[in-house]
VEXDOPA-191942 format. One line per 3 residues: number of its first residue (from 1); their letters; for each residue x, y, z of N, C-alpha, C. Coordinates in nm, 3 decimals. Atoms other than C-alpha are relative to their C-alpha. Layout:
N
NUM = a = X/Y/Z/X/Y/Z/X/Y/Z ~ ...
//
This chain:
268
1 = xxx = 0.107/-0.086/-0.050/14.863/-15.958/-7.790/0.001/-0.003/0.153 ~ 0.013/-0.077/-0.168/14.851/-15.802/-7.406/-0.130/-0.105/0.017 ~ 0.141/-0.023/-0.102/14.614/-15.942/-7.157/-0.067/0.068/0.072
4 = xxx = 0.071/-0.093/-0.148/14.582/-15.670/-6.952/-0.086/0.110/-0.113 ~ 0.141/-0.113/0.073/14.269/-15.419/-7.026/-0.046/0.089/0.044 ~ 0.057/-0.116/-0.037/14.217/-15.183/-6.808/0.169/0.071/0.078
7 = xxx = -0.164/-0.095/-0.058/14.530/-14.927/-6.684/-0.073/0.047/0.058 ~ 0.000/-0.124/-0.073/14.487/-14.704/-6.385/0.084/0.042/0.046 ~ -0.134/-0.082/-0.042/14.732/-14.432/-6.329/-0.036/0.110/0.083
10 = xxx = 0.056/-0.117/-0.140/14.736/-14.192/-6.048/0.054/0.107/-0.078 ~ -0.035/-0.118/0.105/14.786/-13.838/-6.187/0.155/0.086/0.070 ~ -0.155/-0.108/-0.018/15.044/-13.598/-5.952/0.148/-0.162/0.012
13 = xxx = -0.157/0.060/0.004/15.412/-13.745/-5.993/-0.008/-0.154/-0.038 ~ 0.027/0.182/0.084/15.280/-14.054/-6.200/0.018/0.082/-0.165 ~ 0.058/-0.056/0.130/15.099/-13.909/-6.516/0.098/0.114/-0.045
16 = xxx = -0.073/-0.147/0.020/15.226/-13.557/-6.473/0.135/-0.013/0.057 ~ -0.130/-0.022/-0.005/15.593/-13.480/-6.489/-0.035/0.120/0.112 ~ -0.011/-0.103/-0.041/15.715/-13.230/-6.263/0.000/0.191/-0.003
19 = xxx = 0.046/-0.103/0.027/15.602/-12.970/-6.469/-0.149/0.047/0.001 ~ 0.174/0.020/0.007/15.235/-13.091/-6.436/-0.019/0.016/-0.134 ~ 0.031/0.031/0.140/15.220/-13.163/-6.776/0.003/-0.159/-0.051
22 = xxx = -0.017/0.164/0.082/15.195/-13.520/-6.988/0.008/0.035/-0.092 ~ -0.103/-0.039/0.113/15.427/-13.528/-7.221/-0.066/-0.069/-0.107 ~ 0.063/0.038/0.116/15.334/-13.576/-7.599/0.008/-0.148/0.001
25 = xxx = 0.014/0.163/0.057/15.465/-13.934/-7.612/-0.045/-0.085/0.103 ~ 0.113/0.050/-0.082/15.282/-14.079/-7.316/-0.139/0.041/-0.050 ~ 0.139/-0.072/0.061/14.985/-13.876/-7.447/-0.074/-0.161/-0.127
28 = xxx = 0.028/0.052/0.124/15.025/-14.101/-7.807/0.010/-0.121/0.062 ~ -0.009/0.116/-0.070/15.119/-14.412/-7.596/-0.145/-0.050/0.022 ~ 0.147/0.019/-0.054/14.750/-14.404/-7.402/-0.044/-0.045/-0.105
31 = xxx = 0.107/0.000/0.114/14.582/-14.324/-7.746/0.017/-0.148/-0.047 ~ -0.028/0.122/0.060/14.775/-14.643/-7.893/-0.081/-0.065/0.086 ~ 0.043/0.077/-0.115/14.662/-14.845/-7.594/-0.179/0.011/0.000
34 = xxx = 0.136/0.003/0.055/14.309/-14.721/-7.674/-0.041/-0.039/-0.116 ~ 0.049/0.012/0.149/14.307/-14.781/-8.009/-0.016/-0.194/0.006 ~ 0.026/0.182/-0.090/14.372/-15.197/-7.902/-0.085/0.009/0.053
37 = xxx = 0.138/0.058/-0.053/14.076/-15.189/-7.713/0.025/-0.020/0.175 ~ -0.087/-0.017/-0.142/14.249/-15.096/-7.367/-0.082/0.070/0.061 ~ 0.012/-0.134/-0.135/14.083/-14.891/-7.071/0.086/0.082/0.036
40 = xxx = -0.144/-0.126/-0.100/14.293/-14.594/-6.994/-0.049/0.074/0.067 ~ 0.103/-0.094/-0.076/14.178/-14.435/-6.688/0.108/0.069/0.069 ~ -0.062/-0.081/-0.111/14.318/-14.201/-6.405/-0.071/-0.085/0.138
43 = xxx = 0.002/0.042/-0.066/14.324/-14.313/-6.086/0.040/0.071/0.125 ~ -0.067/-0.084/-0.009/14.361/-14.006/-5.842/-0.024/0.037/0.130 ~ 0.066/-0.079/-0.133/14.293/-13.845/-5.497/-0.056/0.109/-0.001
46 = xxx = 0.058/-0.144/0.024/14.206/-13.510/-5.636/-0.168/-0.028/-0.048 ~ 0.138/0.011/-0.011/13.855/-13.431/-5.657/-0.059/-0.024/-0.169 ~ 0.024/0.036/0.124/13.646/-13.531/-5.999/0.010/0.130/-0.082
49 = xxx = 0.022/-0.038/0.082/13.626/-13.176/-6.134/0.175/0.045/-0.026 ~ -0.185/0.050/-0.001/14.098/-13.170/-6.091/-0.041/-0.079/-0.096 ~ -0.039/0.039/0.082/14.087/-13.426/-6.293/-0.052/-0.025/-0.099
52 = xxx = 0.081/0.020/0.142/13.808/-13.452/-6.552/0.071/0.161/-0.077 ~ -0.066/-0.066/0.099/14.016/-13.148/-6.687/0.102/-0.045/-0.035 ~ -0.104/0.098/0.030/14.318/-13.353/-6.708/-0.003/-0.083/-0.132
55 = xxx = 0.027/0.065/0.069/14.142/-13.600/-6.841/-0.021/0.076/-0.172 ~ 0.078/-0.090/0.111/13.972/-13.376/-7.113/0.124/0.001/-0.119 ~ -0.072/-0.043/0.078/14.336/-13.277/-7.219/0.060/-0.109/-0.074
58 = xxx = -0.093/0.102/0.027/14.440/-13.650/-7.310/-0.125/-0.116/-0.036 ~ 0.073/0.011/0.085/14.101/-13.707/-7.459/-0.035/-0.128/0.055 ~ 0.075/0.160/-0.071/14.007/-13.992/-7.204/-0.175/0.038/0.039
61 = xxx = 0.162/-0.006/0.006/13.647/-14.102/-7.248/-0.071/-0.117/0.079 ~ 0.008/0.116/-0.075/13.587/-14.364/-6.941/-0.072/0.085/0.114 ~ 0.070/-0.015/-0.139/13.464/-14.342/-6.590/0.152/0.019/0.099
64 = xxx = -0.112/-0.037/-0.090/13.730/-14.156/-6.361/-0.019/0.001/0.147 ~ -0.062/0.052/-0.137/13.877/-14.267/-5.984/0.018/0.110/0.046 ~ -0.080/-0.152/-0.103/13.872/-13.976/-5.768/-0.076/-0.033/0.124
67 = xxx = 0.031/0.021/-0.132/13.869/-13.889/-5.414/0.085/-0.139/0.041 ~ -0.105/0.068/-0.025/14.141/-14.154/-5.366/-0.124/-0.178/-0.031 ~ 0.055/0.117/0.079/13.864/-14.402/-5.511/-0.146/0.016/0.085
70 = xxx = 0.103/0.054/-0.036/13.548/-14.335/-5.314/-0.092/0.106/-0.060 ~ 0.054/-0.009/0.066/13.417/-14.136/-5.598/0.016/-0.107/-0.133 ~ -0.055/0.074/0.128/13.389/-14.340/-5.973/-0.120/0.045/-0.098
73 = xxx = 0.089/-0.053/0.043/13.235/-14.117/-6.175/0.021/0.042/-0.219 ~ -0.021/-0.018/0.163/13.190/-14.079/-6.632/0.081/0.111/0.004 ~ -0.066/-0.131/0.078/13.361/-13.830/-6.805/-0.081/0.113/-0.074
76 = xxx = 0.122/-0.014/0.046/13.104/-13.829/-7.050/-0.162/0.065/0.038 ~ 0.187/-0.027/-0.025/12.775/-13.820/-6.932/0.002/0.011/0.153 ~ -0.024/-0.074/-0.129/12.889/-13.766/-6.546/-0.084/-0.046/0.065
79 = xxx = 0.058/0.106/-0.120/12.701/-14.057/-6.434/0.104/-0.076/0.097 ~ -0.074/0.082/-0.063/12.811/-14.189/-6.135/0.011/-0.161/0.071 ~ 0.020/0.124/-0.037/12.862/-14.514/-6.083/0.087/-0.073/0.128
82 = xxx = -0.007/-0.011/-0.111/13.018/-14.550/-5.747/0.046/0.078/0.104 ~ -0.006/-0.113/-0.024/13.013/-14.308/-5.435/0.009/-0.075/0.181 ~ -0.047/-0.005/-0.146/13.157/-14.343/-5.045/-0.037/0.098/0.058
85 = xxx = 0.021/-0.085/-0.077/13.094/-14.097/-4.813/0.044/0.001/0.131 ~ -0.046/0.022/-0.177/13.272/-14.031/-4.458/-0.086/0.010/0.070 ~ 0.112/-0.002/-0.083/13.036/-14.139/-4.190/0.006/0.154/0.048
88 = xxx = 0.076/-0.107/-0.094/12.842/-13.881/-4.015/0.074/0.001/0.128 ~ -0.072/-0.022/-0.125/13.006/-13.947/-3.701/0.163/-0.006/0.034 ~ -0.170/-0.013/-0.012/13.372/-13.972/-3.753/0.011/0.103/-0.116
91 = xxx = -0.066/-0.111/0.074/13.348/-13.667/-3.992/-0.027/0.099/0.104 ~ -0.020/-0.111/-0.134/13.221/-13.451/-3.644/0.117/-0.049/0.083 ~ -0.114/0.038/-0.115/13.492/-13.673/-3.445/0.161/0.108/-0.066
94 = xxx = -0.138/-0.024/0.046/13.784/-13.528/-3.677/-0.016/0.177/-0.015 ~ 0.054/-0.170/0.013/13.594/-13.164/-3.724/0.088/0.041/0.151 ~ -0.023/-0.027/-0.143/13.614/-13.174/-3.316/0.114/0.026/-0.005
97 = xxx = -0.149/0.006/-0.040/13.943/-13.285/-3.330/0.122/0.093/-0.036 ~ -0.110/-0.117/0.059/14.121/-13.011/-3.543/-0.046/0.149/0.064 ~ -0.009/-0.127/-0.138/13.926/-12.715/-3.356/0.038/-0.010/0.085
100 = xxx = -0.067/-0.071/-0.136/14.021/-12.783/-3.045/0.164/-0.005/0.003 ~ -0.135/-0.023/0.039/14.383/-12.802/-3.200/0.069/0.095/-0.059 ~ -0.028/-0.067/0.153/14.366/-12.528/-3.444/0.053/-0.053/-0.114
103 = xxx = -0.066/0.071/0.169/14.459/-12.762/-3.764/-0.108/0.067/-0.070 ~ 0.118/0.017/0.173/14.332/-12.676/-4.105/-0.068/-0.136/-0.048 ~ 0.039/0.112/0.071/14.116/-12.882/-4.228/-0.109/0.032/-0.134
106 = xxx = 0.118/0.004/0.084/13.891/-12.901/-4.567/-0.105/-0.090/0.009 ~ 0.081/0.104/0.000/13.621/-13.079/-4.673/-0.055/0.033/-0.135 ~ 0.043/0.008/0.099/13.454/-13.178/-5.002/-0.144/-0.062/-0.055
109 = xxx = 0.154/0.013/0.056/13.105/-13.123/-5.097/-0.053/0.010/-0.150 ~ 0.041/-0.067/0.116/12.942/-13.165/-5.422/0.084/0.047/-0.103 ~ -0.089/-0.035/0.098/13.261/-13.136/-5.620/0.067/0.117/0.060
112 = xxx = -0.011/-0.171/-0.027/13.321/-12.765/-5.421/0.071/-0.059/0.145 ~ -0.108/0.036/-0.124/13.623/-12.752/-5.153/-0.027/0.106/0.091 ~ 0.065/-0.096/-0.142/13.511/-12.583/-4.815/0.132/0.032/0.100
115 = xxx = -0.079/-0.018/-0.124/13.758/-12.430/-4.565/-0.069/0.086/0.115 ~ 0.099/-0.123/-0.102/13.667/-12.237/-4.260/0.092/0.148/-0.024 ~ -0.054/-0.148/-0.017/13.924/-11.936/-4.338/0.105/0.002/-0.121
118 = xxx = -0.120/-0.053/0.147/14.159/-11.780/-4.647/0.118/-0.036/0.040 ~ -0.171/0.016/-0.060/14.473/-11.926/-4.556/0.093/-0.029/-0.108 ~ -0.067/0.044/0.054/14.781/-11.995/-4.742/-0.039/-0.143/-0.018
121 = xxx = 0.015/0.154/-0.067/14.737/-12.366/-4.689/-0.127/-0.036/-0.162 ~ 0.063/0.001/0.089/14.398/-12.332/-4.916/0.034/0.023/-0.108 ~ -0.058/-0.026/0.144/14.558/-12.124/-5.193/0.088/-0.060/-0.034
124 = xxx = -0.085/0.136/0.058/14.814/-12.349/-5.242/-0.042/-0.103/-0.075 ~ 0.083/0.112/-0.002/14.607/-12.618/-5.227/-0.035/-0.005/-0.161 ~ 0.064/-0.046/0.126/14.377/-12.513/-5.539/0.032/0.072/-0.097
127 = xxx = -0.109/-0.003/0.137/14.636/-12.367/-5.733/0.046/-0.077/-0.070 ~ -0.042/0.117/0.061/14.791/-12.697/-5.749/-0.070/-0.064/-0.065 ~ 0.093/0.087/0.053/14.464/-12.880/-5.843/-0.039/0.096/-0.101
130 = xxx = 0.088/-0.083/0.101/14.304/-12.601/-6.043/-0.116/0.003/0.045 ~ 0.128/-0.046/-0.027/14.014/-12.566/-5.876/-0.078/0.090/0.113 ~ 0.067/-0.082/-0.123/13.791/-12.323/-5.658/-0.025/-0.018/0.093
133 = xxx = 0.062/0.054/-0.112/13.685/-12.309/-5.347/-0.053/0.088/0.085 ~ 0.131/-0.084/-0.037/13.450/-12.166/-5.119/0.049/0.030/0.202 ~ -0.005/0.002/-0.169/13.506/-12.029/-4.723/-0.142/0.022/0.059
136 = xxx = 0.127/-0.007/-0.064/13.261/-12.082/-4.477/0.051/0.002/0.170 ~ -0.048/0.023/-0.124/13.326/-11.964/-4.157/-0.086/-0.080/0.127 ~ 0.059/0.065/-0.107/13.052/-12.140/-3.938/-0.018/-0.129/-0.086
139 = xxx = -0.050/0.183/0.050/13.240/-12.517/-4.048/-0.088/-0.024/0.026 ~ 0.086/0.110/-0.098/12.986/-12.673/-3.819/-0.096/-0.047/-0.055 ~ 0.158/-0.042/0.080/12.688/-12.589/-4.040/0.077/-0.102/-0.080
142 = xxx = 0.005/0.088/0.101/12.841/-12.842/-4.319/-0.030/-0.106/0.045 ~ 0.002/0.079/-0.028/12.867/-13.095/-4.078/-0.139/-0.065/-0.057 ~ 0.108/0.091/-0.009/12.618/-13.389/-4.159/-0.065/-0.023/-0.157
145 = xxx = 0.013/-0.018/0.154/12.626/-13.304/-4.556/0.086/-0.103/-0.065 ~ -0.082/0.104/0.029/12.796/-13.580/-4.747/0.141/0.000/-0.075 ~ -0.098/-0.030/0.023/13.147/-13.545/-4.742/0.074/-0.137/-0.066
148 = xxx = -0.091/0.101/0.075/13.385/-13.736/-5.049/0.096/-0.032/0.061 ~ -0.100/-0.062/-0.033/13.662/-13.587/-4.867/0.075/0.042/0.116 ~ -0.070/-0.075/-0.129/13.805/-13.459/-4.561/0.164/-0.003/-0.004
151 = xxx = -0.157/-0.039/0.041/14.205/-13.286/-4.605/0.064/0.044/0.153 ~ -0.027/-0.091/-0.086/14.412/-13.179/-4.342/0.201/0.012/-0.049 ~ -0.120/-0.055/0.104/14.746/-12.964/-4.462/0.077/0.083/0.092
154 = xxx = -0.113/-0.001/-0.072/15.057/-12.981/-4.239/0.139/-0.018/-0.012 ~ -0.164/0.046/0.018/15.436/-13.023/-4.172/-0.041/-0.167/-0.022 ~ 0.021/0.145/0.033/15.479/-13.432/-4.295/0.012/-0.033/0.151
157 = xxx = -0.044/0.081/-0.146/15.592/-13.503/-3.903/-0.118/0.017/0.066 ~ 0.134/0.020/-0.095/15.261/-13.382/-3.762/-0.081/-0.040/-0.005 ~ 0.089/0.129/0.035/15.068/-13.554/-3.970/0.016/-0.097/-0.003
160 = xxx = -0.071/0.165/0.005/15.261/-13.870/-3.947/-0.046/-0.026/0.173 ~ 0.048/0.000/-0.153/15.174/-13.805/-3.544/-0.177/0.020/-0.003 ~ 0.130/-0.005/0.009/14.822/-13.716/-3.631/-0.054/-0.150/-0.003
163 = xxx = 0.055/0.050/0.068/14.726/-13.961/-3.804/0.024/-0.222/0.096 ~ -0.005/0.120/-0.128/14.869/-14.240/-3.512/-0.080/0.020/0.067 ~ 0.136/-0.044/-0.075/14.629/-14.068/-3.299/-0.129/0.015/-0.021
166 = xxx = 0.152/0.016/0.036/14.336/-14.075/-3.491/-0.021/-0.160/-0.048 ~ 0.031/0.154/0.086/14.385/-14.461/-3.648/-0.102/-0.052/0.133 ~ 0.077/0.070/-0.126/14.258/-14.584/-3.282/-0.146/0.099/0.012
169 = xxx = 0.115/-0.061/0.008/13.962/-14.323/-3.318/-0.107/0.003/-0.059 ~ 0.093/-0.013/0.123/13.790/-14.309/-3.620/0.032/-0.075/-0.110 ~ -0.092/0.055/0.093/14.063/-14.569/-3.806/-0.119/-0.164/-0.059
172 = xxx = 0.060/0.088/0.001/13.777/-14.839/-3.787/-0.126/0.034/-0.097 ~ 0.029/-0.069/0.017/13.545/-14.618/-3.975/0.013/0.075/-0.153 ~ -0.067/-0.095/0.068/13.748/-14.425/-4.216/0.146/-0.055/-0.121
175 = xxx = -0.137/0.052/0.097/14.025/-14.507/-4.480/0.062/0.151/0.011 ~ -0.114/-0.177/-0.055/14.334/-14.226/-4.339/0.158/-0.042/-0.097 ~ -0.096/0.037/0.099/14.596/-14.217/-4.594/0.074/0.137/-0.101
178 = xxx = -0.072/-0.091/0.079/14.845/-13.986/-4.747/0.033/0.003/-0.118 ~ -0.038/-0.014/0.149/14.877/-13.824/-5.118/0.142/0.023/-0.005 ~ -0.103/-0.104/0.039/15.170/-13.596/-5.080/0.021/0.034/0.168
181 = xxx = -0.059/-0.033/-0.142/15.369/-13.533/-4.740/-0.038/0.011/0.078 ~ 0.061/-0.054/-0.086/15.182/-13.290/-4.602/-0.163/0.058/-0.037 ~ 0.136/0.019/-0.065/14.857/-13.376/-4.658/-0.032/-0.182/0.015
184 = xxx = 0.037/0.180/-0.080/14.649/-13.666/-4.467/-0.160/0.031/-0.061 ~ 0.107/0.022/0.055/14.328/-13.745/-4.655/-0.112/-0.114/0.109 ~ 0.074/0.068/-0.032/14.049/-13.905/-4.480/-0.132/-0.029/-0.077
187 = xxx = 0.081/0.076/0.134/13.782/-14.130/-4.700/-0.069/-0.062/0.107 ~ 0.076/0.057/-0.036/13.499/-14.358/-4.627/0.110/-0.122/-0.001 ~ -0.136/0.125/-0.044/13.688/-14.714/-4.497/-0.022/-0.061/-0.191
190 = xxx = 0.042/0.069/0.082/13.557/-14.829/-4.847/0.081/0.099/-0.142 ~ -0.065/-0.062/0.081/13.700/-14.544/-5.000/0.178/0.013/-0.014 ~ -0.167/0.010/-0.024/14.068/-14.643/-5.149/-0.021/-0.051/-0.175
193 = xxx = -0.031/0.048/0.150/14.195/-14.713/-5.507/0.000/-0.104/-0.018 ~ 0.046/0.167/-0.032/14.180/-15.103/-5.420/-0.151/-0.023/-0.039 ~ 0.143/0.048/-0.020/13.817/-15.117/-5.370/-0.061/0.088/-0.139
196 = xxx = 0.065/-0.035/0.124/13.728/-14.880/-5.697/0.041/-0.046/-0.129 ~ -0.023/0.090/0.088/13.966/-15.037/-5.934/-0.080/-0.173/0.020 ~ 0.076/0.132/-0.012/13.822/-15.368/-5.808/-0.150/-0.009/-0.023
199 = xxx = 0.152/-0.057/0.049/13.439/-15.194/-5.880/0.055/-0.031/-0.140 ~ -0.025/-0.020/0.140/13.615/-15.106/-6.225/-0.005/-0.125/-0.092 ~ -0.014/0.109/0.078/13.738/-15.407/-6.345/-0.122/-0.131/0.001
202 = xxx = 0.180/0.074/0.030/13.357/-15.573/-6.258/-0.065/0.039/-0.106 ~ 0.126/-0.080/0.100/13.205/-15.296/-6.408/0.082/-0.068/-0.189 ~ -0.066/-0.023/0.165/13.416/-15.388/-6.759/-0.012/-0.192/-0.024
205 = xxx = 0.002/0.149/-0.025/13.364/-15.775/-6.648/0.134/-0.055/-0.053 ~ -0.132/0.007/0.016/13.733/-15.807/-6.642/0.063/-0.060/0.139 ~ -0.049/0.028/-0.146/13.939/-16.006/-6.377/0.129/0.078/0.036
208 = xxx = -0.054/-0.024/-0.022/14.169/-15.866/-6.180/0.174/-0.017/-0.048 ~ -0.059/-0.018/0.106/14.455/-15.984/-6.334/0.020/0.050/-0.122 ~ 0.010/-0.087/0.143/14.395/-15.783/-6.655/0.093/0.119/0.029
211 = xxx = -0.057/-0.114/-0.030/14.499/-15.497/-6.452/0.081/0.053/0.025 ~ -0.124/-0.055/-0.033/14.746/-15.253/-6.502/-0.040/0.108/0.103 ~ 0.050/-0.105/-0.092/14.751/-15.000/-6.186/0.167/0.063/0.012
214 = xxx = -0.116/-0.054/-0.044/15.053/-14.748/-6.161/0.007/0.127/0.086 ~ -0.014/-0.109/-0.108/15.132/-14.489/-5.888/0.180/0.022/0.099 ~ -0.118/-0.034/-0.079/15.391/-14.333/-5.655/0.015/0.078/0.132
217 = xxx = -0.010/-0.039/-0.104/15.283/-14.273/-5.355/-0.084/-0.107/0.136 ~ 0.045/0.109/-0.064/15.161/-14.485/-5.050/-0.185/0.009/0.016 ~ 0.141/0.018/0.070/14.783/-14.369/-5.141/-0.021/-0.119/-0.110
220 = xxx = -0.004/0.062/0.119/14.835/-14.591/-5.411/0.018/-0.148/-0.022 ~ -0.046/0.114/-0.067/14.923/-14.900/-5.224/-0.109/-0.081/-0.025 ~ 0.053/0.133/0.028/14.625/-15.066/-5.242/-0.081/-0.063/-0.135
223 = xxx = 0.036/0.084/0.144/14.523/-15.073/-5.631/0.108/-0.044/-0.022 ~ -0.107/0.061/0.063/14.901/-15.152/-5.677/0.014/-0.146/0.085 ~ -0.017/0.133/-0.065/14.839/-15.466/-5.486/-0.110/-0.065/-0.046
226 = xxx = 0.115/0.084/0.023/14.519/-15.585/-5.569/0.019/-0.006/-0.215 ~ -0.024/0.016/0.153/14.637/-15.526/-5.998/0.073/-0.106/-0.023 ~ -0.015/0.092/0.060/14.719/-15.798/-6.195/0.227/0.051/-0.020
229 = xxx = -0.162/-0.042/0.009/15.065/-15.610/-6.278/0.010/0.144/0.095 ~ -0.033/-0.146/-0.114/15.157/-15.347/-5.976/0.074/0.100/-0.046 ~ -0.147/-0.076/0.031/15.364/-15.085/-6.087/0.042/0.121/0.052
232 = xxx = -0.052/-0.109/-0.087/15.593/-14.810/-5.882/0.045/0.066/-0.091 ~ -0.087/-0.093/0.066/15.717/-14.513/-6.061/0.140/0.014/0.079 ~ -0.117/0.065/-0.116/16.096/-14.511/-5.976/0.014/0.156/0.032
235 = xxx = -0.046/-0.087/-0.079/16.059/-14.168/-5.847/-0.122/-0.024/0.158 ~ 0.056/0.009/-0.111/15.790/-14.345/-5.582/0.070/-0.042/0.092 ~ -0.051/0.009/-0.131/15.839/-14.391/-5.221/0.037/-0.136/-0.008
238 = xxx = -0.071/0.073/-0.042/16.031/-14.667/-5.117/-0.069/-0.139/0.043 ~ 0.114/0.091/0.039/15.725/-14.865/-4.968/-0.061/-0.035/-0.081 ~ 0.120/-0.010/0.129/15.522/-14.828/-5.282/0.106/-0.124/-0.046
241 = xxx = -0.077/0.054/0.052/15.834/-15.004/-5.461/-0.005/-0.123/0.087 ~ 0.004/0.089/-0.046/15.855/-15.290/-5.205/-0.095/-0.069/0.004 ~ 0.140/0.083/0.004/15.507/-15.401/-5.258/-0.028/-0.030/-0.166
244 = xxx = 0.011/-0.032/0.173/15.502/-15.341/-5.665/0.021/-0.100/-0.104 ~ -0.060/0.171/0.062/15.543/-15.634/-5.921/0.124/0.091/-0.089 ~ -0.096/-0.064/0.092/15.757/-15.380/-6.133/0.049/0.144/-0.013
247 = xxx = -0.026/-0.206/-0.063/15.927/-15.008/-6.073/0.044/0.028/-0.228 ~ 0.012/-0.048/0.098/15.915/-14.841/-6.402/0.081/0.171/0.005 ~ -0.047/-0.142/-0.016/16.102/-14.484/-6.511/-0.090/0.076/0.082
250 = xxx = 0.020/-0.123/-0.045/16.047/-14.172/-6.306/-0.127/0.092/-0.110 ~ 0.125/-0.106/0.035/15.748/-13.924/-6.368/0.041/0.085/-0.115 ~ -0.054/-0.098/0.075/16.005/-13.706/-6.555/0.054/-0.087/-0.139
253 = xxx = -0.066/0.070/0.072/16.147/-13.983/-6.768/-0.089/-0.092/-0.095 ~ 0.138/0.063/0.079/15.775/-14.095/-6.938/0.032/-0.131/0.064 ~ 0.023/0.128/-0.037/15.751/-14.394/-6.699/-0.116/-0.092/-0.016
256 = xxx = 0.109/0.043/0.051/15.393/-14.430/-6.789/0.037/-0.046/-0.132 ~ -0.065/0.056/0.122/15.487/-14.452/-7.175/0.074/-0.131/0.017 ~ -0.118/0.114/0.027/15.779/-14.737/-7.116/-0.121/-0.145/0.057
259 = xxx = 0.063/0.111/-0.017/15.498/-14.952/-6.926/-0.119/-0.046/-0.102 ~ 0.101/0.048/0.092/15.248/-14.920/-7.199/0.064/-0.066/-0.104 ~ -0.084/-0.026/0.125/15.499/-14.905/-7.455/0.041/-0.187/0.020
262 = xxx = -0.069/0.083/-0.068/15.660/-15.257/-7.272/-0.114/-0.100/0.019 ~ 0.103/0.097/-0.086/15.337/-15.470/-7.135/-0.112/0.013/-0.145 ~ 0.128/0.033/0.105/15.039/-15.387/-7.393/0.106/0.065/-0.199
265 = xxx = -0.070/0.023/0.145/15.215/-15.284/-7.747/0.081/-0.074/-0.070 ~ -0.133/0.024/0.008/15.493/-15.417/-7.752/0.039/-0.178/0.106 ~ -0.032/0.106/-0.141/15.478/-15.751/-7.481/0.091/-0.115/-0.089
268 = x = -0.118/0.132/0.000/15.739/-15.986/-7.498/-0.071/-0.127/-0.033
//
């Protein structure tokens, strides 16, 4: 019998194959893993209503990790049981900072994604996630409303330069951390997959060791360090893998499946 009890898996290029789908036998994997008496959660940067459809399709009935962990909110009954917010003053410092640059930037209110203008950049964006979103051209007016969220959606090199230039700004403040290339996510400092899996496994009165946490991207860095068993998908980045207790198949190759299949069904 497994010790570990609670799984969190990050959803793009973990969960979902490169078709954005989860394949039937990861699907039956989870269920097994539930049926033992397992936690199977998501673990994700996309906003709660991205992935409570996800969820929906793979019939998970827990409390889901979004906003890169500084939401932690049911499935069910859509109570939330823990919630970050980017200060008030380093969400006008970074507003400032992209007008007088012209960057895109979003922001996330209330489940509902705000831009100041129709750009490519947006539709992209919410194609990929599946969800709506709303323009508002006088940004300013949101300011001071309680943002999960703050996006900004660039070439990977300018945000890799951004994001040096803002750590000394607002880095004291803020948890600044990348999903996917070319975007740079900014969170409450409290907000990170570390600090909500580590809520999680309280809330289930479970120690850290129990926990399985898998991902593939350097968002992901700090529940795969603080879990009991770390695990890198082997199509993750290179860092992710150097910190990881174990690299597992590729996104495309049911790497989720082989660790459930491997650690809780099946353990040596």
């Amino acid at each position: 019998m497994s010790n570990y009890k609670l799984i969190t898996i990050d959803i793009d290029d973990t969960l979902l194959n490169d078709e954005l789908q989860v394949t039937d036998g990861t699907k039956q994997a989870m269920k097994a893993a539930i049926e033992q008496g397992v936690v199977v959660t998501l673990a994700t940067g996309r906003m709660y209503d991205s992935a409570q459809k996800i969820a929906k399709q793979i019939n998970l009935n827990v409390p889901l990790i979004t906003y890169q962990g500084a939401l932690i909110k049911n499935l069910l009954d859509e109570q939330v049981l823990y919630e970050r917010y980017v200060p008030d003053d380093a969400a006008a410092e970074l507003y400032d900072y992209c007008e007088a640059r012209g960057y895109h930037l979003q922001v996330y209110i209330n489940d509902v994604v705000y831009a100041k203008e129709d750009n490519q950049k947006i539709k992209d964006y919410c194609k990929l996630s599946n969800v709506p979103y709303r323009i508002e051209p006088d940004f300013r007016s949101l300011l001071g409303q309680p943002f999960a969220k703050m996006l900004m959606i660039d070439d990977p090199e300018v945000l890799d330069a951004i994001a040096l230039e803002l750590r000394p700004l607002i880095g004291d403040r803020t948890h600044i951390t990348k999903s996917k290339a070319h975007y740079l996510e900014f969170m409450h400092k409290e907000g990170t997959k570390g600090h909500a899996v580590t809520f999680l496994a309280n809330h289930y009165g479970l120690e850290l060791s129990q926990v399985i946490a898998l991902g593939d991207a350097w968002n992901d860095h700090e529940m795969i360090e603080v879990a009991g068993l770390g695990v890198a998908m082997g199509n993750a980045i290179q860092p992710l893998k150097e910190v990881a207790d174990y690299i597992t198949l590729s996104n495309n190759e049911d790497g989720v499946k082989h660790v459930i299949d491997k650690f809780i069904l099946n353990p040596a």
